[in-house]
N, C-alpha and C positions, 0 to 999 in steps of 0.2 A: 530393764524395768523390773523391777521388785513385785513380784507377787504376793499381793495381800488378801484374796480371796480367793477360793478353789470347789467346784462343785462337780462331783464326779458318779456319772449313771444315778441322780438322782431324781427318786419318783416317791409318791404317796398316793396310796388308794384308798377311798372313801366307798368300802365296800365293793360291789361291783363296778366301780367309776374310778379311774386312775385322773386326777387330778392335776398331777405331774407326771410323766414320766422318761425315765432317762436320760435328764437333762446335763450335760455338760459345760461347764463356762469357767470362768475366769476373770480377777479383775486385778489390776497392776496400779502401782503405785503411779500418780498423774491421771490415770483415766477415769475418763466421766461418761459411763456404760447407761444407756439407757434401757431400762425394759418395758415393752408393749406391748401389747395384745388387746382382745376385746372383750367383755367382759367374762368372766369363767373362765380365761384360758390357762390361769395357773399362776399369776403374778403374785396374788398372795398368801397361796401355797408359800411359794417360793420364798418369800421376806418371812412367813414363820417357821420355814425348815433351818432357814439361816439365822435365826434368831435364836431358837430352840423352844420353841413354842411348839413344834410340833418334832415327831419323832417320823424321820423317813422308813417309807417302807421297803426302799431300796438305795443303795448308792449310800452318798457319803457327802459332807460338806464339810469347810475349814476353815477359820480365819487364821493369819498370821499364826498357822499353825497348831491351832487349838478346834479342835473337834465340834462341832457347831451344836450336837446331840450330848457328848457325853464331858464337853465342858463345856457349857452352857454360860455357868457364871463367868467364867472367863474371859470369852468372846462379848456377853455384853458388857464387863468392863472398857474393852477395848475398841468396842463403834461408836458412834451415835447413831441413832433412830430417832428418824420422826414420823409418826402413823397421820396416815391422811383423817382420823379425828381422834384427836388428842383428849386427855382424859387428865385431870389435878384433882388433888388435895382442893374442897371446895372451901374450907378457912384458911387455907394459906394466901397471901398475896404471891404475885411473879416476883417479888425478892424473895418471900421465903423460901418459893418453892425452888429455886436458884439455890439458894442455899441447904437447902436440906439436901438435895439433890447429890450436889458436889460433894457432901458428910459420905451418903452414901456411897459415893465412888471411892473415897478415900484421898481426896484433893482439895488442897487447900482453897480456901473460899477466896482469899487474896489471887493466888493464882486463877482461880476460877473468873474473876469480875475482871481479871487483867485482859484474860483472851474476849470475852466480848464487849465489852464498853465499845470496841470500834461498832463491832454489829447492833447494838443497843442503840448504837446515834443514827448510823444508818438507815434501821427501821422505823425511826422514831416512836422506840418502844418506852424513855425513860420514866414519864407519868404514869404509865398505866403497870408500873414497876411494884407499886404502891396500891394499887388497887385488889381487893381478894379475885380468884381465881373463879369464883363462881357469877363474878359480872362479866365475865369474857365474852365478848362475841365471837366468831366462829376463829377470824383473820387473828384476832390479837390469841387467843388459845393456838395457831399456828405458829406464831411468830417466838412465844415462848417455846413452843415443843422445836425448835431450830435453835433456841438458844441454848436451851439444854445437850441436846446433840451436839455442840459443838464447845460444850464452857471444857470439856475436860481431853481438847485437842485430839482426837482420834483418828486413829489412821485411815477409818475405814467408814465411809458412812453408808445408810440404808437409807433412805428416802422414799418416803409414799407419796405423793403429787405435794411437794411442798410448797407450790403457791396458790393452790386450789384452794379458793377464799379470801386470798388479798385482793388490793387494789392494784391498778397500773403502777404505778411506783413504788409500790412494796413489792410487788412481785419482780421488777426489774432488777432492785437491789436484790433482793437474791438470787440471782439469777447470776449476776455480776459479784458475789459473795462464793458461791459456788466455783465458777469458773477459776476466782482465786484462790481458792485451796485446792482444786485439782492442781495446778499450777505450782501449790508450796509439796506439793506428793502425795497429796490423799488419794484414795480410791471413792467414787462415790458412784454407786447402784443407784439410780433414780426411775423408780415406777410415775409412767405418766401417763394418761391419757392426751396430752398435749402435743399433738408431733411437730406442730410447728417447731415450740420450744424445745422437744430434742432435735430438730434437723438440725436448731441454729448451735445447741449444745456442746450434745453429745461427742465425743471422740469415737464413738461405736454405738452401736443398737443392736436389741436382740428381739426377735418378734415372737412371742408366745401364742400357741395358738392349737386349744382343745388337748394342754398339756404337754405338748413337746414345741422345741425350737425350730419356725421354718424359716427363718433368714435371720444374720446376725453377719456384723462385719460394719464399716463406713456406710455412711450412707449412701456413698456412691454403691459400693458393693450391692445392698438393700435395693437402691435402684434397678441394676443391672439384675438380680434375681429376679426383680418383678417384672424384667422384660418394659419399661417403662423409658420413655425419652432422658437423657444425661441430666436435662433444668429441669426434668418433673420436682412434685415435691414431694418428701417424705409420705404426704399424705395418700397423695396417688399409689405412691409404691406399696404402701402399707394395705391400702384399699385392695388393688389385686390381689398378695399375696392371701390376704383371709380370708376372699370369697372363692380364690381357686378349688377345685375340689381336690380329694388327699386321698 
């Protein structure tokens, strides 16, 4: 398995408050890594160290080999992100901003509508294609920031709760969207408050909590950490491990 993301001893301190700290992880080509925790525990810390939105105070991170801090532009050439609230250009329509988007990466627009027209049918995004960006409800401003993450085929994606704000059947299709691009080799990090939808996901989970990793592995693993019956559910396991004391 192909390693396309690398986090090593990294932490970030917000003065007296370590945020993150010394976190180590890894994400391989196929795997659909989930991150969890409760709120403050460092999740998105974590998605802006990886981004280079913020600068570690210790340790080191890397995508496909490229320094997360001191190439920056780099690595976001080479993911997709989508932040759990997405932000456009408020006179662009979802084509334009599709299209400027893809300028910006340096890909062609042709190739750019090739890779999602399938996901475009899918979500039954194509009228609202046409519509400017500042009529967006929450769902349809998500469903672009997914197409965007994905028009310029990247190996690696970041994910902030990407179906927080659809409906049942959009959230499904992506869900089953994802599943098949970990499946074609992507790496995909998905932060969620959702554990149902990582138990049924994920290929692993990592539980964040008050800045450092306390369980990470299958979810069987996650189970048997939290000392929890084999059929509990994620939720259960997740539940002990954060109210255990540290």
């Amino acid at each position: 398995m192909e390693s396309l993301l690398n986090a090593k001893g990294l932490g970030k301190r917000f003065g007296a408050h370590d945020a993150l700290a010394g976190v180590d992880f890894e994400l391989g080509s196929g795997e659909l890594l989930g991150l969890l925790g409760p709120n403050g525990a460092g999740k998105t810390t974590t998605l802006k160290l990886l981004l280079g939105m913020l600068r570690p105070t210790s340790g080191s991170a890397s995508v496909l080999g490229f320094d997360c801090t001191e190439a920056s532009l780099e690595v976001k050439r080479r993911i997709g992100y989508s932040p759990d609230e997405p932000a456009f250009y408020n006179f662009l329509t979802g084509r334009e901003t599709i299209d400027f988007a893809s300028e910006m990466r340096g890909v062609a627009r042709a190739d750019a509508w090739a890779e999602i027209e399938p996901m475009i049918r899918a979500l039954d995004f194509s009228e609202q294609l046409e519509v400017l960006t500042s009529n967006y409800s929450h769902g349809m401003k998500k469903k672009l920031a997914l197409l965007l993450a994905l028009a310029h085929r990247p190996k690696v994606l970041l994910l902030d709760e990407p179906t927080n704000g659809l409906d049942p059947p959009t959230a499904h299709a992506v869900k089953e969207l994802l599943i098949e691009k970990a499946a074609q080799g992507a790496g995909i990090l998905l932060s969620t408050h959702l554990l149902e939808m990582a138990d049924r996901m994920c290929t692993r989970v990592m539980i964040l909590h008050r800045g450092t990793i306390v369980a990470r592995g299958s979810v069987a693993d996650v189970r048997a950490r939290a000392g929890v019956a084999p059929e509990a559910s994620l939720e259960d396991a997740f539940l002990k491990i954060v109210s255990s004391p540290t």
